[in-house]
N, CA, C and O atoms as CSV, one atom per row, in Angstrom:
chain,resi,resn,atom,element,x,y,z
A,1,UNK,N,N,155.378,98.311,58.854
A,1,UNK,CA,C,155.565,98.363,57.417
A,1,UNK,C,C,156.174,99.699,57.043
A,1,UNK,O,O,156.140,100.745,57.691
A,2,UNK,N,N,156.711,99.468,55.922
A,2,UNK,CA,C,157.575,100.865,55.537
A,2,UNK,C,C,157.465,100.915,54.010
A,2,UNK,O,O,158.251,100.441,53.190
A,3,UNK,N,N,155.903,101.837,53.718
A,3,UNK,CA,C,155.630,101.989,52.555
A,3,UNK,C,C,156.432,102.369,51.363
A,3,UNK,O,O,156.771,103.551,51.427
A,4,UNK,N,N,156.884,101.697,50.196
A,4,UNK,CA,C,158.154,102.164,49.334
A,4,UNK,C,C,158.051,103.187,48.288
A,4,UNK,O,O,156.885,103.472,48.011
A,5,UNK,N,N,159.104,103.919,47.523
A,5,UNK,CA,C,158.636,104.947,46.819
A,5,UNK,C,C,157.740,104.014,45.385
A,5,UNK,O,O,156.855,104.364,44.603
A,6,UNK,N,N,158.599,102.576,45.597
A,6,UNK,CA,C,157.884,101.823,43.889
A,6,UNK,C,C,156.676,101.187,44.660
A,6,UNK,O,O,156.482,100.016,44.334
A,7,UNK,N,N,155.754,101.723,45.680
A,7,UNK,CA,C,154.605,100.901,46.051
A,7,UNK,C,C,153.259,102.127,45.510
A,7,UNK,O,O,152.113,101.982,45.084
A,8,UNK,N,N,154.294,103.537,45.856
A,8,UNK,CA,C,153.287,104.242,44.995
A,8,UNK,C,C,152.512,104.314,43.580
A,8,UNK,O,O,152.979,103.992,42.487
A,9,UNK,N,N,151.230,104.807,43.850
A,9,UNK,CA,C,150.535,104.733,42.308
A,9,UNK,C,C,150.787,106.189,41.088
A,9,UNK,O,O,150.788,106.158,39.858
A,10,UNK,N,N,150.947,107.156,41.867
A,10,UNK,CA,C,151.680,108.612,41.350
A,10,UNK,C,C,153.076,108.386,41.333
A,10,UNK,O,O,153.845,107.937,42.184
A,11,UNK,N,N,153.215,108.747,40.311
A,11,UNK,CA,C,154.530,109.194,39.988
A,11,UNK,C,C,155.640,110.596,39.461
A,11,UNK,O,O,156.677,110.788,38.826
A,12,UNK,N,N,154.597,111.330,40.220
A,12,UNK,CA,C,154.772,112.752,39.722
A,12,UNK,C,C,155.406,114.302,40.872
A,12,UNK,O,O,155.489,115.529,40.915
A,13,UNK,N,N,155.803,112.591,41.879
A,13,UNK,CA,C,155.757,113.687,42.922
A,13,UNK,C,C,158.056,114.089,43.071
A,13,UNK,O,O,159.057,113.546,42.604
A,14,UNK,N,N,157.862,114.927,43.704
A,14,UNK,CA,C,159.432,115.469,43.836
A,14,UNK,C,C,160.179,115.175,45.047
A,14,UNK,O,O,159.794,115.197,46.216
A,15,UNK,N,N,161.424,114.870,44.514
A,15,UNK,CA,C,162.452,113.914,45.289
A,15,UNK,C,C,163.387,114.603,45.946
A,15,UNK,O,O,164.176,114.114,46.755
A,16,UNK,N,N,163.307,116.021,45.539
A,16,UNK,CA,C,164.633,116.952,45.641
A,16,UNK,C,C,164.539,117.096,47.348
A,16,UNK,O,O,163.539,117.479,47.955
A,17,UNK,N,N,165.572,116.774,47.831
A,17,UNK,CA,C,165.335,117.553,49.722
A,17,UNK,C,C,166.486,118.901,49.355
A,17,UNK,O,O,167.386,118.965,48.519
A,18,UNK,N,N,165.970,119.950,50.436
A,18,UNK,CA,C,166.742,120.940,50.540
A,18,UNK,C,C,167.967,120.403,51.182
A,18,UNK,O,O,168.189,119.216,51.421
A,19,UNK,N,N,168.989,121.750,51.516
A,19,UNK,CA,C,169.793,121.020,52.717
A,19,UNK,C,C,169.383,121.858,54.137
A,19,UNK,O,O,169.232,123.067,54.309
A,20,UNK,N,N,169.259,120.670,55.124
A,20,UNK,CA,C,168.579,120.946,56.501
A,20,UNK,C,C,167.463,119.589,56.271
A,20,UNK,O,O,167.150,118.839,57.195
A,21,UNK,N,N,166.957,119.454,54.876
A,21,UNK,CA,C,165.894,118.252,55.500
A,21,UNK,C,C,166.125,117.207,55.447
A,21,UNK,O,O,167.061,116.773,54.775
A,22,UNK,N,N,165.383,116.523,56.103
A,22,UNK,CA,C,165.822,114.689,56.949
A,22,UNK,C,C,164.549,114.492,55.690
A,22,UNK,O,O,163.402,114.938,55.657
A,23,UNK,N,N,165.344,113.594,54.671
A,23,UNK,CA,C,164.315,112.680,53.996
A,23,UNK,C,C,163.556,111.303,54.828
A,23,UNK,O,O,162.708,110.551,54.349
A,24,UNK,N,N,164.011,111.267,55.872
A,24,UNK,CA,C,163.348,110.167,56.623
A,24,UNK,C,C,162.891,111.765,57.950
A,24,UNK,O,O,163.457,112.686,58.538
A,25,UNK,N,N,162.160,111.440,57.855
A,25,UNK,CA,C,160.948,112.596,58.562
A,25,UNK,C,C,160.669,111.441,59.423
A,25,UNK,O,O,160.474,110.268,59.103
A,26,UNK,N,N,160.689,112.120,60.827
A,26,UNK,CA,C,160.372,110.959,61.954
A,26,UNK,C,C,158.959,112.000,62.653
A,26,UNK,O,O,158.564,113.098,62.263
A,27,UNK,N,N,158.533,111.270,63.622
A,27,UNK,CA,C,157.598,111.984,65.317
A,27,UNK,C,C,156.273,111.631,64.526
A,27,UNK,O,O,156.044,110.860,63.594
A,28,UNK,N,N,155.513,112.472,65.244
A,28,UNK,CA,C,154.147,112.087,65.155
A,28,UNK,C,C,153.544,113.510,64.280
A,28,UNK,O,O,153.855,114.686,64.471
A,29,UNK,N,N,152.498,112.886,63.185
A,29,UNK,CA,C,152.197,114.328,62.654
A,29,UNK,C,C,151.854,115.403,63.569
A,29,UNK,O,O,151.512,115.385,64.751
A,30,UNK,N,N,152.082,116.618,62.490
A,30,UNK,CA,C,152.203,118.033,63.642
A,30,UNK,C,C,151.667,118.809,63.037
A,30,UNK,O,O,150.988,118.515,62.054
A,31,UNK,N,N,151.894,120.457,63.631
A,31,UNK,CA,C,151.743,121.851,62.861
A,31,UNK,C,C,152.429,121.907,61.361
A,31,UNK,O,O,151.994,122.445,60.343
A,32,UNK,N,N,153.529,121.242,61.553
A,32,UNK,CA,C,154.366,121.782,59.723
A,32,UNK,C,C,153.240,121.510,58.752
A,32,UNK,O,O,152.191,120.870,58.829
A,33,UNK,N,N,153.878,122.279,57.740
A,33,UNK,CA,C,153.261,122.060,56.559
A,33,UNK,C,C,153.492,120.904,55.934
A,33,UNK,O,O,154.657,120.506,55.938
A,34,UNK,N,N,152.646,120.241,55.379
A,34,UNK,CA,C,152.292,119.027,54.217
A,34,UNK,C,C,152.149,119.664,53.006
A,34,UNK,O,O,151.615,120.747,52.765
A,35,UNK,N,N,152.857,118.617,52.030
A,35,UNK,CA,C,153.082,119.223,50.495
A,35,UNK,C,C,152.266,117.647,49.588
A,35,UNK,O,O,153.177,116.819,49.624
A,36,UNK,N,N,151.345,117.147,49.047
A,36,UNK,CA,C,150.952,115.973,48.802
A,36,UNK,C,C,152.041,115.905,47.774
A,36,UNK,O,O,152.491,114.774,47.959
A,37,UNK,N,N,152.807,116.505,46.693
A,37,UNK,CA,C,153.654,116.528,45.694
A,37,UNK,C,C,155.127,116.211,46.429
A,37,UNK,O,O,156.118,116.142,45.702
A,38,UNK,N,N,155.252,116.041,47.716
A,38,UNK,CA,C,156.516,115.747,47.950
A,38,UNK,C,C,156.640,114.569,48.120
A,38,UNK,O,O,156.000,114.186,49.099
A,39,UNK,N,N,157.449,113.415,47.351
A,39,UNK,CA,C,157.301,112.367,47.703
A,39,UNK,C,C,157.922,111.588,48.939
A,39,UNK,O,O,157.382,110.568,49.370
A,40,UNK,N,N,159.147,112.144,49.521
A,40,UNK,CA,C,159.282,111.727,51.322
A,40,UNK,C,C,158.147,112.171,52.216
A,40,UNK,O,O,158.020,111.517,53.251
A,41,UNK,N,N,157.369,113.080,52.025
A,41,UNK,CA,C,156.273,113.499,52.831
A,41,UNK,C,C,155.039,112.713,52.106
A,41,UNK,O,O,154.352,112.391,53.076
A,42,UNK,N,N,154.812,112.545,51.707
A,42,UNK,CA,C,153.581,111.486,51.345
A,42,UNK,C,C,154.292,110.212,51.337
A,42,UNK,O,O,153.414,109.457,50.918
A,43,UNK,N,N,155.149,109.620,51.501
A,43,UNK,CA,C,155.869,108.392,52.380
A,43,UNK,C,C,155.442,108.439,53.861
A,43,UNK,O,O,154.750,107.667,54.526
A,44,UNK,N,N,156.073,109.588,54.166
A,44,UNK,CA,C,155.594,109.745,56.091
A,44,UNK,C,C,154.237,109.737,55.938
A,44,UNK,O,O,153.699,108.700,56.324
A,45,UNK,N,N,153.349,110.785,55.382
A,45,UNK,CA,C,152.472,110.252,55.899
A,45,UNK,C,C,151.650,108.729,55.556
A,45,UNK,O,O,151.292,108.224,56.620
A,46,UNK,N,N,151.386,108.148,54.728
A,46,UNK,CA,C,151.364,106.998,54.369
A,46,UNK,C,C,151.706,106.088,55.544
A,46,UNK,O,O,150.877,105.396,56.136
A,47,UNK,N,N,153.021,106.157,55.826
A,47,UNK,CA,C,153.434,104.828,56.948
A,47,UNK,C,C,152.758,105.769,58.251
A,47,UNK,O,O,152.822,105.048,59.247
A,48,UNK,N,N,152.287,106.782,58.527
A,48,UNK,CA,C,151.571,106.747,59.828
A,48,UNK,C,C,150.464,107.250,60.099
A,48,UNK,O,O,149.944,107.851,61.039
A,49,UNK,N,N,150.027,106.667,58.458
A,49,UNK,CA,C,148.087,106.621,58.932
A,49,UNK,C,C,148.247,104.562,58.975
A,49,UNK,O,O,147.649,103.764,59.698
A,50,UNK,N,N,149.042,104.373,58.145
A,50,UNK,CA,C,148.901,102.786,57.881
A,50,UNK,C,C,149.648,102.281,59.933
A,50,UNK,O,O,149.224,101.312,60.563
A,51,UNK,N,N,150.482,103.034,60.339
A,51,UNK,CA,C,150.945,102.728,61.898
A,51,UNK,C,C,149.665,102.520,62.356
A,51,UNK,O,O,149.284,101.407,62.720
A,52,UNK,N,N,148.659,103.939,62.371
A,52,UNK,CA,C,147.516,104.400,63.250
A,52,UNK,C,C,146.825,103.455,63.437
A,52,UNK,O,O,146.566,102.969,64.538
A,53,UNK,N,N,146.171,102.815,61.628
A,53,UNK,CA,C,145.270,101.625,61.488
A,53,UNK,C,C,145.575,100.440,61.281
A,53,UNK,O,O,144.893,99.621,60.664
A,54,UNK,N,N,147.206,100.172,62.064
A,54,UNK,CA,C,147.544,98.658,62.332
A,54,UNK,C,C,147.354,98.321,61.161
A,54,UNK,O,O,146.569,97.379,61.062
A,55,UNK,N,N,147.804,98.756,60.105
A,55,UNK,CA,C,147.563,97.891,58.710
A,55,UNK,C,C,148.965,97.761,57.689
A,55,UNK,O,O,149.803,98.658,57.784
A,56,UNK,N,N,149.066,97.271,57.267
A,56,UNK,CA,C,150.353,96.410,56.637
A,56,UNK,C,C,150.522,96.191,54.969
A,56,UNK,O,O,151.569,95.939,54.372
A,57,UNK,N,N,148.939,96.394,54.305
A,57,UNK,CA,C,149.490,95.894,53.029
A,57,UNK,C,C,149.521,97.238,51.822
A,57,UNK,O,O,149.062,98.338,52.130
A,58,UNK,N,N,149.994,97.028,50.734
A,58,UNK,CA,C,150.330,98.206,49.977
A,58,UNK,C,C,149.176,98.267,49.296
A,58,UNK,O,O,149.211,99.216,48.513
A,59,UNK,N,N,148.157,97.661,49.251
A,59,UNK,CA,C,146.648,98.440,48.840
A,59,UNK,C,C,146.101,99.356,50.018
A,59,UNK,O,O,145.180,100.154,49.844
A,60,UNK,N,N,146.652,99.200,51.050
A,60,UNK,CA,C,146.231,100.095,52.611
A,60,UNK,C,C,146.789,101.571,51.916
A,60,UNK,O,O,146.211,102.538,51.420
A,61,UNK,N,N,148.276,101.196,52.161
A,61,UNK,CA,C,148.799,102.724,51.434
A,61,UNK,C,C,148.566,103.417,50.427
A,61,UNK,O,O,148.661,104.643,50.373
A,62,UNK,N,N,148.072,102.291,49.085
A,62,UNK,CA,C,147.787,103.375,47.927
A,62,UNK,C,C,146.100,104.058,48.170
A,62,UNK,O,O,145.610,105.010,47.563
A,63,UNK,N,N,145.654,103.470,48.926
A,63,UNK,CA,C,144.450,104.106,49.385
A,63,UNK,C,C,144.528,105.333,50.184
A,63,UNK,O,O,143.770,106.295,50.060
A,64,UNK,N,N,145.734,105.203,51.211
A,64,UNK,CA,C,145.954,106.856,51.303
A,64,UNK,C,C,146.494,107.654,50.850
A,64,UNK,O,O,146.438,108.814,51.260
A,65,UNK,N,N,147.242,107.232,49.774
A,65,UNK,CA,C,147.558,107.842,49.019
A,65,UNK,C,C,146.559,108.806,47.500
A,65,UNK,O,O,146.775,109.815,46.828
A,66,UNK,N,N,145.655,107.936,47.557
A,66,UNK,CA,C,144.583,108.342,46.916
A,66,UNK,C,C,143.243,109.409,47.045
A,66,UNK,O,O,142.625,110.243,46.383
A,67,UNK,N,N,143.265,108.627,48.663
A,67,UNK,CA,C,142.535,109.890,49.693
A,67,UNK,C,C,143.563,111.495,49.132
A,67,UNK,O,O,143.165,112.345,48.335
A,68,UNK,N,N,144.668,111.478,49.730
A,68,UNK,CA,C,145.057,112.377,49.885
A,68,UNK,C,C,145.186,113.250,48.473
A,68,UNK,O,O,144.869,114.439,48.520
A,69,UNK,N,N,145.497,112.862,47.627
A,69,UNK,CA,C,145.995,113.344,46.141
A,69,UNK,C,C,143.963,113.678,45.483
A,69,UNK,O,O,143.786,114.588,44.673
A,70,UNK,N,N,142.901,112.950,45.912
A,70,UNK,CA,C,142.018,113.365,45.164
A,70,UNK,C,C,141.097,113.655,45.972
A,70,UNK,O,O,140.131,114.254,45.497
A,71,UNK,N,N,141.096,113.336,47.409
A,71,UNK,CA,C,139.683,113.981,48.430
A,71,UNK,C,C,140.504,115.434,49.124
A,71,UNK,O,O,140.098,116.583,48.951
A,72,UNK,N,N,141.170,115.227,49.561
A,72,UNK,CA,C,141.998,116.293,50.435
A,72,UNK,C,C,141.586,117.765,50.173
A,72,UNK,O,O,142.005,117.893,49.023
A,73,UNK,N,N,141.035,118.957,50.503
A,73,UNK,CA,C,140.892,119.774,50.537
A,73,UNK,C,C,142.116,120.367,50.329
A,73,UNK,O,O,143.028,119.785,50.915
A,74,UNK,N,N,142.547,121.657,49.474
A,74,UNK,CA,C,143.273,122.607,48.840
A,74,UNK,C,C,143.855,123.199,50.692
A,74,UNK,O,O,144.995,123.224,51.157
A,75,UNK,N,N,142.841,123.502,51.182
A,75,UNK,CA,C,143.167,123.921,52.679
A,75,UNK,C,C,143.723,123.470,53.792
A,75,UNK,O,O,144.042,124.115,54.790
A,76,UNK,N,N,143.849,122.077,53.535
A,76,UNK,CA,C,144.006,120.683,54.992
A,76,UNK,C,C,145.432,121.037,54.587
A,76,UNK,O,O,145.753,120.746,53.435
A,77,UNK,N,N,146.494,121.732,55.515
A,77,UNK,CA,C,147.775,121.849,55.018
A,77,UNK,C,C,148.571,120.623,56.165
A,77,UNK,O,O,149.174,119.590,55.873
A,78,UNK,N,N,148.280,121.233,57.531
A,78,UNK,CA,C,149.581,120.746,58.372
A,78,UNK,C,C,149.354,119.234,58.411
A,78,UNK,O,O,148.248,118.699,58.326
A,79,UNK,N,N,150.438,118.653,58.538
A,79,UNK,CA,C,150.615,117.005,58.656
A,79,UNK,C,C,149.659,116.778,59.720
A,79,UNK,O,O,149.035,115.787,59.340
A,80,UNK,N,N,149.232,117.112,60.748
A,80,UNK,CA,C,148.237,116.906,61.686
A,80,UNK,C,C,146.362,116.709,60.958
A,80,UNK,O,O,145.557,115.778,60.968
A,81,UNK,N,N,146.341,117.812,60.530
A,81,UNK,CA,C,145.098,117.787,59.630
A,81,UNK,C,C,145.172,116.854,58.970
A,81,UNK,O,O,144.404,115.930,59.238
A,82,UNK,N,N,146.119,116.703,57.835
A,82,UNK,CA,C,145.895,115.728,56.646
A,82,UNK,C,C,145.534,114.537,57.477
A,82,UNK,O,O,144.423,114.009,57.464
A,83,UNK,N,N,146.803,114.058,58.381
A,83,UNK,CA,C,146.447,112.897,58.787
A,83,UNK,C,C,144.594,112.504,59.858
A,83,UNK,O,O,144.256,111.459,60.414
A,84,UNK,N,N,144.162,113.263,59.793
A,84,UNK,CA,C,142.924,113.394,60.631
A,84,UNK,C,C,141.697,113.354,59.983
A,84,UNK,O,O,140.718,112.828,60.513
A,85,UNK,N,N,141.658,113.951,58.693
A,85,UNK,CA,C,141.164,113.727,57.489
A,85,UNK,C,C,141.677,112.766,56.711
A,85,UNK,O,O,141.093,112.949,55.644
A,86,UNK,N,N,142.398,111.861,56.572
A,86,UNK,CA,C,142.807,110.654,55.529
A,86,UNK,C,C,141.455,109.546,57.101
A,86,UNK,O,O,140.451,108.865,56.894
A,87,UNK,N,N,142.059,109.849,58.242
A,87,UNK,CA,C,141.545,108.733,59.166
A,87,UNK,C,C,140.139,108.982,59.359
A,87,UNK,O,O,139.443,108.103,59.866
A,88,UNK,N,N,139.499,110.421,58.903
A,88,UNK,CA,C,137.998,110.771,59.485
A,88,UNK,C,C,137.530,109.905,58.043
A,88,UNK,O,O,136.448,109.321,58.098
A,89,UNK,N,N,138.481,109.804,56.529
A,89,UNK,CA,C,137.257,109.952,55.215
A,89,UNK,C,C,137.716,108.512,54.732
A,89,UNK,O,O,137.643,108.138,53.561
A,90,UNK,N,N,138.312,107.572,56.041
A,90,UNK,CA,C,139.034,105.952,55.498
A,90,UNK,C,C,137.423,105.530,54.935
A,90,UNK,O,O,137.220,104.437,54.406
């Protein structure tokens, strides 16, 4: 599944890419930093907590999307964390 920007429940997040970034963000989460306000990066992560837990429908995603925007700690920065915490607090 390939969660869409109109499947999200926020709508507040930012579209702008620099130049150098790949709005399609590929690999497996990592060290980089996570921004929950970016909306290609809360796309990635979205489609690969929903990969992780074999799950498919867009109430899966707005649920991590929800995790992330209202449980997420101020501190959980790198895409590795977030995604470890969206999967420890499913």
């Amino acid at each position: 599944m390939s969660f869409k920007k109109s499947d999200l429940n926020y709508s507040d997040y930012s579209w702008i890419t620099l130049s150098g970034d790949d709005p399609k963000i590929s690999g497996k989460p990592d060290s980089t930093l996570f921004s929950r306000h970016e909306g290609y990066e809360m796309l990635y992560m979205i489609d690969k907590v929903l990969e992780h837990r074999n799950l498919t429908s867009v109430a899966s995603g707005q649920k991590v999307e929800s995790i992330i925007r209202t449980e997420l700690p101020s501190t959980t920065r790198s895409q590795e964390n977030v995604f470890n915490f969206v999967n420890k607090n499913w």
